[in-house]
N, C-alpha and C positions, 0 to 999 in steps of 0.2 A: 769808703774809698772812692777815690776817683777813675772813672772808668775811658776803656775810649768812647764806649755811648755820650758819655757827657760832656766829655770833649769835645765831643762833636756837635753836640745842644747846643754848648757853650758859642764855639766857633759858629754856627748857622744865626745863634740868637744876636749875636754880636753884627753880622754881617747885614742883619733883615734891622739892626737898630743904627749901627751909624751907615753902612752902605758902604762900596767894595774901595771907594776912593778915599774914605776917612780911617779907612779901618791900618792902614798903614803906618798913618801918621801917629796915631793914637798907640803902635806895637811902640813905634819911633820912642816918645815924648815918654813911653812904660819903662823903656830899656834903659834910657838916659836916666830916669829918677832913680833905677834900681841902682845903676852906676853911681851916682852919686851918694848911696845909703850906704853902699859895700867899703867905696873909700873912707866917709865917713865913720863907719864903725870901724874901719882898721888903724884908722890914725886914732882912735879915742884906744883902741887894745896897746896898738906902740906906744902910745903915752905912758899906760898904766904899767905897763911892764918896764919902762923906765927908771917911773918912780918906785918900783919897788926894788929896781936895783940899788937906786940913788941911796934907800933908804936902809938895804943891806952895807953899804961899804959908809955908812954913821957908826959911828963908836957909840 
């Protein structure tokens, strides 16, 4: 499990490797991609639940 110890490793190790002016951009450019995978996988789940309706109301 992950702890706040390590979160807090995590965050300092992060900090001492890009430095305090890259480190936002880099949150920035993490959130954006994450946004991008959520839409992504919802429009791929609405598809599929489409076609399975499509595929109930076939004789």
């Amino acid at each position: 499990m992950i702890g706040p110890g390590s979160i807090a490793l995590i965050v300092g190790a992060a900090l001492v490797i890009f430095g305090p002016k890259k480190l936002p951009e880099l949150g920035r450019a993490a959130g954006d991609t994450l946004r991008e995978f959520k839409n992504a996988t919802k429009d791929m789940m609405d598809d599929s639940k489409e076609e399975t309706k499509q595929e109930d109301l076939r004789p």
